[in-house]
PAZAPA-4460 file (N, C-alpha, C; in steps of 0.05 Angstrom, whole numbers, plus 32768, in hexadecimal, padded with zeros to 4 digits):
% residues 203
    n_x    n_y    n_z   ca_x   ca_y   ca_z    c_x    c_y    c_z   seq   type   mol
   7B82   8645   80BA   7B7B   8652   80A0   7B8B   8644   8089     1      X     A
   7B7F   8645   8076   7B90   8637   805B   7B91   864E   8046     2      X     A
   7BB3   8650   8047   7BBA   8668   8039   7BC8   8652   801D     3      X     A
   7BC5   865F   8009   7BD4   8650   7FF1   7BEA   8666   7FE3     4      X     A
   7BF9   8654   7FCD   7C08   8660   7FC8   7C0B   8656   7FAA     5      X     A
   7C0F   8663   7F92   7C0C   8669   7F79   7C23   8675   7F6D     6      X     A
   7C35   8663   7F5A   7C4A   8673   7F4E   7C4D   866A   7F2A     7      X     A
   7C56   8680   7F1C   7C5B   8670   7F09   7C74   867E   7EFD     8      X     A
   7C8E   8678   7EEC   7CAA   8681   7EE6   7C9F   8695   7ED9     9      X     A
   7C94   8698   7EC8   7C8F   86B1   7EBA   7C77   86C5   7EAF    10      X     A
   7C78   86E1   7EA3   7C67   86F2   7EA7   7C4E   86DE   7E8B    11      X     A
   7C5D   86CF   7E80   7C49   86C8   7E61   7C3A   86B8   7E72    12      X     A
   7C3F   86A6   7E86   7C2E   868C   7E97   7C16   869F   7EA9    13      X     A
   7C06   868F   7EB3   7BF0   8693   7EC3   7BF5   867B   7ED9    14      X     A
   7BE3   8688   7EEA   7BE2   8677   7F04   7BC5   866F   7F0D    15      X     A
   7BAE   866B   7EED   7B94   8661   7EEE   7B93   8648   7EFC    16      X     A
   7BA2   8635   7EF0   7B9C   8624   7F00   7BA3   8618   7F0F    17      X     A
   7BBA   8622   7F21   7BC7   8621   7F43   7BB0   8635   7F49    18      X     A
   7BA7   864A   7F42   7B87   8653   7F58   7B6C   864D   7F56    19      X     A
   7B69   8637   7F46   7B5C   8631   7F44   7B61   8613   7F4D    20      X     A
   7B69   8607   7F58   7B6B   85ED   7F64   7B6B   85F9   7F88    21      X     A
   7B78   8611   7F88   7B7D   861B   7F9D   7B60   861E   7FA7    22      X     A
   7B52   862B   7F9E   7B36   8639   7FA0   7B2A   861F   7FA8    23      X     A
   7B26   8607   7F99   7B1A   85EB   7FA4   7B1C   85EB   7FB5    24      X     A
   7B35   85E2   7FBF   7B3E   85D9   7FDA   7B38   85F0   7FF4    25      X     A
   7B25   8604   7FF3   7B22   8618   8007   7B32   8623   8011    26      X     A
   7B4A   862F   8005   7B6A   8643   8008   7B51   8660   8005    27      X     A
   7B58   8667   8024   7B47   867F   8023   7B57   8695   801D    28      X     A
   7B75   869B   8015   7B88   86A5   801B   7B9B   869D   8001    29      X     A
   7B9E   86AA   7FE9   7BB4   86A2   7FDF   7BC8   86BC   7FCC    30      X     A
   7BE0   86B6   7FD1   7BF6   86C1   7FD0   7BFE   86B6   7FAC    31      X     A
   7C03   86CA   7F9D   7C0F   86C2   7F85   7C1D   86D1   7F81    32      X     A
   7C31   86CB   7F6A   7C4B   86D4   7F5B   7C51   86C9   7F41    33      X     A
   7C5E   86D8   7F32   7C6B   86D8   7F1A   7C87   86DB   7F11    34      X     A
   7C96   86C8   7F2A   7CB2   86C7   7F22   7CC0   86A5   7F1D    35      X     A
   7CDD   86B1   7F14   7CE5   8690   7F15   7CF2   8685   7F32    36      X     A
   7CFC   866F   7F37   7CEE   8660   7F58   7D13   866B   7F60    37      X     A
   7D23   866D   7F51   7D40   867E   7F54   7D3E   869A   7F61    38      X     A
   7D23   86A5   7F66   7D24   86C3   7F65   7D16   86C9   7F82    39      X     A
   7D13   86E2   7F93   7D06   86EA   7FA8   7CFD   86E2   7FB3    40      X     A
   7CDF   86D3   7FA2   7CC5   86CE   7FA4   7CBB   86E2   7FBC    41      X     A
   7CBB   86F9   7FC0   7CB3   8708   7FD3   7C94   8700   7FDB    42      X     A
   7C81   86FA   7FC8   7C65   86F5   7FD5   7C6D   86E0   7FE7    43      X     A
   7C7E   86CF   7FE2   7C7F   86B5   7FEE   7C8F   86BB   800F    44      X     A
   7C9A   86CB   8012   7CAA   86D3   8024   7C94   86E1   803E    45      X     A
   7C7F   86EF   802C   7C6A   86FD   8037   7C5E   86EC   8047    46      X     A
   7C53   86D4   8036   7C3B   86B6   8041   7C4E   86B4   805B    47      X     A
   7C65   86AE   804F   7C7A   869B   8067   7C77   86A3   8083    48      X     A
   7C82   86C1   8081   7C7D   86DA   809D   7C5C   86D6   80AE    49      X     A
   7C43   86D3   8091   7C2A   86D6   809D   7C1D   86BB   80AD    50      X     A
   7C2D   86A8   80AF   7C2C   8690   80B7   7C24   868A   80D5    51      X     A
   7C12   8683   80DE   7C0D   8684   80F7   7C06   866B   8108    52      X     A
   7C03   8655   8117   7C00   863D   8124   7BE6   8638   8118    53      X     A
   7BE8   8621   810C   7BC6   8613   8104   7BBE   8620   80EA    54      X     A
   7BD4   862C   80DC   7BCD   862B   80BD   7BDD   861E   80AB    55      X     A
   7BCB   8612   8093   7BD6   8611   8083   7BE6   8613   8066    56      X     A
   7BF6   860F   8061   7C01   8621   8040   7BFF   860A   8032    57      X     A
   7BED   860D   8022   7BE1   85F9   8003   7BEA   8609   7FF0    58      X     A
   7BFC   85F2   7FDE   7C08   85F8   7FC5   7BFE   85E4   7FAC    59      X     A
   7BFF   85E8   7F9B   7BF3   85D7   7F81   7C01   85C0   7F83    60      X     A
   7C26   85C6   7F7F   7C33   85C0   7F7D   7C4A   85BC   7F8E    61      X     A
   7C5F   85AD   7F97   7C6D   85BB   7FA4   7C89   85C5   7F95    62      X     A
   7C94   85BF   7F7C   7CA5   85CC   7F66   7C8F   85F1   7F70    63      X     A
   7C79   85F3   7F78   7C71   860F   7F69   7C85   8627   7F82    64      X     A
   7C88   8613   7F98   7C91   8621   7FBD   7CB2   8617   7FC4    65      X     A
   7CB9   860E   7FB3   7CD5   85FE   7FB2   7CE9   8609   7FA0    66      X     A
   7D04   860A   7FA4   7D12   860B   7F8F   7D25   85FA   7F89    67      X     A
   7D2A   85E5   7FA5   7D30   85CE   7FA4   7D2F   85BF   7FB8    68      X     A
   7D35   859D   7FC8   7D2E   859B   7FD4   7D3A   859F   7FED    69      X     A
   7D55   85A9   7FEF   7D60   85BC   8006   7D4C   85D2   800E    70      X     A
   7D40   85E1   7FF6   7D32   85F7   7FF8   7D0C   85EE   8009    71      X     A
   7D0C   85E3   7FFF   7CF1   85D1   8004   7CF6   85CE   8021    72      X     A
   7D0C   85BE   8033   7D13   85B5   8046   7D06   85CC   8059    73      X     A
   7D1E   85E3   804E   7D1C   85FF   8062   7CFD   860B   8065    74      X     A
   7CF5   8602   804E   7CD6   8611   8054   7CC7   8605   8063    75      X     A
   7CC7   85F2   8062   7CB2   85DE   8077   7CC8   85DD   808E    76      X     A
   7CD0   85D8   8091   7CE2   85EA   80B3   7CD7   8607   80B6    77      X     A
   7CDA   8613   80AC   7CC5   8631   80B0   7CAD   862C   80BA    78      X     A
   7CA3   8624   80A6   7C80   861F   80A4   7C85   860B   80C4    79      X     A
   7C87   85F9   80C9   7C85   85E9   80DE   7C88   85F5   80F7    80      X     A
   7CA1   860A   80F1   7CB0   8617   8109   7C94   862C   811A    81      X     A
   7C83   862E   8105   7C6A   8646   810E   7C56   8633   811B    82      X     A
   7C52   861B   8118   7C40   8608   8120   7C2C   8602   8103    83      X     A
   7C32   8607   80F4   7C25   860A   80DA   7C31   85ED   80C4    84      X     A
   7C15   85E9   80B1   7C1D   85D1   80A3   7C25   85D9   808A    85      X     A
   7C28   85CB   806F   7C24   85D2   805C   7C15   85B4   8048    86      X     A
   7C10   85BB   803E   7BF8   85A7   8025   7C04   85A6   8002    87      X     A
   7C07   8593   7FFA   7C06   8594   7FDA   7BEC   858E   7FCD    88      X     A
   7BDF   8596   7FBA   7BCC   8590   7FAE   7BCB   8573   7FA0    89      X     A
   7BE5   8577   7F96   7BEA   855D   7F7F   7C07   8548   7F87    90      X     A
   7C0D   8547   7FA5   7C1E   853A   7FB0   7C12   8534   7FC8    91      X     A
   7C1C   8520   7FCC   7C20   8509   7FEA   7C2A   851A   7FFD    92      X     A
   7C27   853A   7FFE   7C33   8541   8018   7C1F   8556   8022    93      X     A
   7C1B   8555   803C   7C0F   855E   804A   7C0F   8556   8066    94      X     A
   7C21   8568   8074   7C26   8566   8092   7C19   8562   80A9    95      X     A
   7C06   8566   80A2   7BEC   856B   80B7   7BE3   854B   80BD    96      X     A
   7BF1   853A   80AA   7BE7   851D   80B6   7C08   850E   80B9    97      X     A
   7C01   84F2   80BF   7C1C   84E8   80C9   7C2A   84E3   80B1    98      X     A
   7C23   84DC   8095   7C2E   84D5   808B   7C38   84E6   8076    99      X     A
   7C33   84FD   8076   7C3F   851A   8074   7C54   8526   807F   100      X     A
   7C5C   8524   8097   7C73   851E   80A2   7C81   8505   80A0   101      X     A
   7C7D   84EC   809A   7C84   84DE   808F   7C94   84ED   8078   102      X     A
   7C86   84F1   806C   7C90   84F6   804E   7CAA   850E   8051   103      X     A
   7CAE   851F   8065   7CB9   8535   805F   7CD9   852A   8073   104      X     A
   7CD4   851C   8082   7CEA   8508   808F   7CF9   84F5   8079   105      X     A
   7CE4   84E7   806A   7CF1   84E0   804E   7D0B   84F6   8036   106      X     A
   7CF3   850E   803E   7D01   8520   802F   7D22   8525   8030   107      X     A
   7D1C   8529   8051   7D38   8530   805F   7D4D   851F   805E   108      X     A
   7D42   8500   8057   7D5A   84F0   805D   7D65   84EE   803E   109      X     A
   7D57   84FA   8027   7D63   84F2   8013   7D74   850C   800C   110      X     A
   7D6B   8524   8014   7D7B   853B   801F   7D9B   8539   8020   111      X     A
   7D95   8528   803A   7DB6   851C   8048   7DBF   850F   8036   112      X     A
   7DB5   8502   8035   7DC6   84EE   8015   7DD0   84FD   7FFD   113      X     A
   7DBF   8507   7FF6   7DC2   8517   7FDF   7DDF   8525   7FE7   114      X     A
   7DDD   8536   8002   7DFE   8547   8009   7E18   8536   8009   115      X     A
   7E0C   8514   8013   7E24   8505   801A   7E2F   8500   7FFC   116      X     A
   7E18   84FA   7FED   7E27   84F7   7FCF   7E2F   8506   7FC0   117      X     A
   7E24   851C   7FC2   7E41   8535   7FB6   7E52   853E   7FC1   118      X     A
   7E55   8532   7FE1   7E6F   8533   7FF1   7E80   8523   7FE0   119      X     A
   7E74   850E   7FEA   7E88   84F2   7FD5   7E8F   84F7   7FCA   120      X     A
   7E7F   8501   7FB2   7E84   8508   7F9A   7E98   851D   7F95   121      X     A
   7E9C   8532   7F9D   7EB0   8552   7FA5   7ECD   853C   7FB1   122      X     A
   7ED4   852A   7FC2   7EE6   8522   7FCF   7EF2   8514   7FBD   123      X     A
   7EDE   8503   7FB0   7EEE   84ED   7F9C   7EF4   8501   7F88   124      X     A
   7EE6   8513   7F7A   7EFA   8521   7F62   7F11   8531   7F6E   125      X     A
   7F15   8539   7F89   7F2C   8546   7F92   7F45   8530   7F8E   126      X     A
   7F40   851A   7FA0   7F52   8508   7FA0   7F5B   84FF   7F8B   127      X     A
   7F49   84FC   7F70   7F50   84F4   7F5B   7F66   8510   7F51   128      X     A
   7F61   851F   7F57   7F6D   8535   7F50   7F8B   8536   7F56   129      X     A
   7F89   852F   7F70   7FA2   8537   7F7F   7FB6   8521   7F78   130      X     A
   7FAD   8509   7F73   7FBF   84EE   7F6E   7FC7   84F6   7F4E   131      X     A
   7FBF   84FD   7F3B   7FC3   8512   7F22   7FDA   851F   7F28   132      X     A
   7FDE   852D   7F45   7FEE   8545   7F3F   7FE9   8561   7F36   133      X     A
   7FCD   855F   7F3B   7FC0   857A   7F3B   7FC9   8586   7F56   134      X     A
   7FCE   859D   7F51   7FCD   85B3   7F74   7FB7   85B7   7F7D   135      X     A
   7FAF   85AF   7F97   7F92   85BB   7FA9   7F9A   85C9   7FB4   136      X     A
   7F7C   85DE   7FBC   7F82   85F3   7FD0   7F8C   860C   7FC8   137      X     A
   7F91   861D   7FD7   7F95   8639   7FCC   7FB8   863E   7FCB   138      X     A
   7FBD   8647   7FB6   7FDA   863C   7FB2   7FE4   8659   7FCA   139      X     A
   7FF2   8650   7FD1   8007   8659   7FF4   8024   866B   7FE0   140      X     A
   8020   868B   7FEB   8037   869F   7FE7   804B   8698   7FF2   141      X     A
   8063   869B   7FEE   8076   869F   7FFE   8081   86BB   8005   142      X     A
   8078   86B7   8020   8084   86D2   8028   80A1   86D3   8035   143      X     A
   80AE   86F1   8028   80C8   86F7   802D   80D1   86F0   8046   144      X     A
   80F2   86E9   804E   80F6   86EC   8066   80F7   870B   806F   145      X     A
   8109   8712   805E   8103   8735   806B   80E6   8741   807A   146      X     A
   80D8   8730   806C   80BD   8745   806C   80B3   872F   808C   147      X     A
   80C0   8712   8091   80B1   8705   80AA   80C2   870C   80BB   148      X     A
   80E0   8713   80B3   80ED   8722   80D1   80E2   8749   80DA   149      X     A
   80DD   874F   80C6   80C8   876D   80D2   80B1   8769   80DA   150      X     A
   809E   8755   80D7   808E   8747   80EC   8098   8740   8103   151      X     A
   80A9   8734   810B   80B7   872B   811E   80C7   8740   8131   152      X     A
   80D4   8752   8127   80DA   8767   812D   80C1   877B   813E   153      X     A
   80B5   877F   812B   8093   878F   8133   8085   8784   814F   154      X     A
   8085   876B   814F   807A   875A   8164   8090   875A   817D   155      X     A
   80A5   875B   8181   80B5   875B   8188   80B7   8771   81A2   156      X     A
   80AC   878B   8199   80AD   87A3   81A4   8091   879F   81B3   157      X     A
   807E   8795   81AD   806C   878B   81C3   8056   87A9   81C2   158      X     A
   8062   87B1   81AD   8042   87C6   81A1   802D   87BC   818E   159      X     A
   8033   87AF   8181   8030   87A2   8168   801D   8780   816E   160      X     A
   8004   8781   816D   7FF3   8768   8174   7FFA   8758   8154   161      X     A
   7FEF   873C   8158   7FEC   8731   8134   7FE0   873D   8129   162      X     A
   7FBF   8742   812F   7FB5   8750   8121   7FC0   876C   811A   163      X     A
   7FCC   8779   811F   7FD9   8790   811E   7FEB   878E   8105   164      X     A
   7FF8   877D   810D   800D   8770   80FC   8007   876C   80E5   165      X     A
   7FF8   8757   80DB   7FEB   8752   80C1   7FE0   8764   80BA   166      X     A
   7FD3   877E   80CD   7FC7   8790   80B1   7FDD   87A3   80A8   167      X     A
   7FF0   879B   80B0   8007   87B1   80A7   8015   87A8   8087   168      X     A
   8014   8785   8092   801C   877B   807D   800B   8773   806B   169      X     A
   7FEE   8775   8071   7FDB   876F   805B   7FD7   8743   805F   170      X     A
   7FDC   8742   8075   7FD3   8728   8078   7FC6   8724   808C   171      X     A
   7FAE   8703   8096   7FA6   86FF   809F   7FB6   8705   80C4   172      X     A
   7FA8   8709   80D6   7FB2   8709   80F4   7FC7   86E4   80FC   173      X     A
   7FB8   86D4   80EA   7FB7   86BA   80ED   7FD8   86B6   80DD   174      X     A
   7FD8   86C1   80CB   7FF4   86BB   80BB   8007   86C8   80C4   175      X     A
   8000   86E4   80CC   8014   86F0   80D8   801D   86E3   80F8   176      X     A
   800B   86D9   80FE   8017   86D0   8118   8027   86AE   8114   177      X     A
   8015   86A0   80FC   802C   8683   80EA   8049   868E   80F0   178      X     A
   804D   86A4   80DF   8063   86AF   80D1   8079   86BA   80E9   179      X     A
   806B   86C6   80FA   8081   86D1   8110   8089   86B5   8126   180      X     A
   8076   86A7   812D   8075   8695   8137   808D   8686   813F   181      X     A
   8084   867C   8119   8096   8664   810A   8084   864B   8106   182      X     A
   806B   8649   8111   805A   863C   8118   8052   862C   80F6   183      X     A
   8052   8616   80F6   8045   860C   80D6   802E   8612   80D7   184      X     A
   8021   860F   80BF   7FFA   861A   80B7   7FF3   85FC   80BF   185      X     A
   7FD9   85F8   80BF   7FCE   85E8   80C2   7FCD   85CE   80AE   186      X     A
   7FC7   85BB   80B5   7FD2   85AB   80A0   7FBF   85A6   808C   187      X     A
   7FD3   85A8   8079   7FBD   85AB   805D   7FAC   8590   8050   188      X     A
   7F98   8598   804A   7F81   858C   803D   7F7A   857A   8053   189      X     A
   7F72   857A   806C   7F66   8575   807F   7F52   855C   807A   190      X     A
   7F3C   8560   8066   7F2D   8549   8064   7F38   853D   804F   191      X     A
   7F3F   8543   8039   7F4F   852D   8027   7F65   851C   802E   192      X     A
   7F70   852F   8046   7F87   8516   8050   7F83   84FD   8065   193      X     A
   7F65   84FA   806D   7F5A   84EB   807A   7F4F   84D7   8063   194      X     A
   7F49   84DC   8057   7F50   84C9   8035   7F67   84BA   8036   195      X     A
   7F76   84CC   8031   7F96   84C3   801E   7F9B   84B7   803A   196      X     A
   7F95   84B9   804D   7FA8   84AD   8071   7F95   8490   8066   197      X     A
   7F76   848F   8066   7F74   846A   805E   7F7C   845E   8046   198      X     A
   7F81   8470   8033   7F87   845D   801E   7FAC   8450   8026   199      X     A
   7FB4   8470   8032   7FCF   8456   803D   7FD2   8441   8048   200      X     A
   7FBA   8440   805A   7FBC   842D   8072   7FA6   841F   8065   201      X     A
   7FA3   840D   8048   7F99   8403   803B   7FB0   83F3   8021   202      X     A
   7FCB   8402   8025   7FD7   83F6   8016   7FF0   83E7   8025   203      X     A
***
């Protein structure tokens, strides 16, 4: 079956002519809405659920079923996951042939990219940061000794679990057990210092 789908951001817009391109193409089935692509889209949630092996979801557009192309990704993993294709009216995609998956494999790999480069991108302004002399990370309390020898004390008597412990003192199970220990935290900035470790072993 070919179910379609029809949206437009707001109540002043119409969706004449996404149903009416829809209607051409023999969408016996179509789902519309009047929100922006940030929001519910509950009709669209509806189609998604009604999805069944050997149908398809024709869209005008695919900006009209997307809100980006992470978002795009997850839907056609849905739609696929049912045995179901999806179609653009006015794009190169359409699953139901090879080069429609072609295209959505394309999708994916620029996906990945896209994450590796605002990784990059997030790492290199940290590092720039940190060689600055900026502080990363969540700046670290110092807690009293008084207050880590009555932890220690508490634990001691063998009533008293970490977790027990920390909710007395209002900290994590994990710090309270650092703290009684003696144990250091983990070592800080974990992936930035796998950075700063090659640029040493670069100089």
């Amino acid at each position: 079956m070919l179910i379609g789908y029809a949206r437009v951001s707001t109540r002043e817009q119409e969706t004449y002519l996404q149903i009416d391109a829809l209607n051409k193409a023999g969408v016996e089935v179509i789902y519309q809405e009047k929100t922006s692509s940030v929001g519910s889209r509950p009709e669209l949630q509806k189609l998604l659920a009604s999805l069944s092996k050997g149908d398809c979801l024709v869209v005008y557009k695919m900006d009209r079923i997307a809100r980006s192309l992470k978002d795009l990704l997850s839907i056609l993993e849905r739609v696929q996951a049912v045995g179901a294709n999806i179609r653009s009216l006015t794009e190169p995609l359409d699953t139901s042939v090879p080069v429609g998956i072609f295209m959505v494999q394309v999708l994916g790999a620029v996906a990945q990219l896209e994450r590796s480069i605002i990784r990059e991108r997030t790492v290199a302004g940290q590092l720039a940061a940190y060689r600055r002399g900026v502080p990363l990370g969540r700046r670290k309390h110092a807690t009293p000794p008084e207050t880590v020898e009555k932890m220690r004390e508490l634990y001691a008597t063998g009533e008293y679990t970490y977790p027990a412990i920390g909710k007395v003192f209002g900290v994590h199970a994990s710090t309270a057990k650092r703290l009684i220990t003696g144990r250091s935290a983990r070592k800080k900035m974990p992936v930035l210092g796998q950075y700063l470790d090659d640029d040493s072993a670069h100089m």
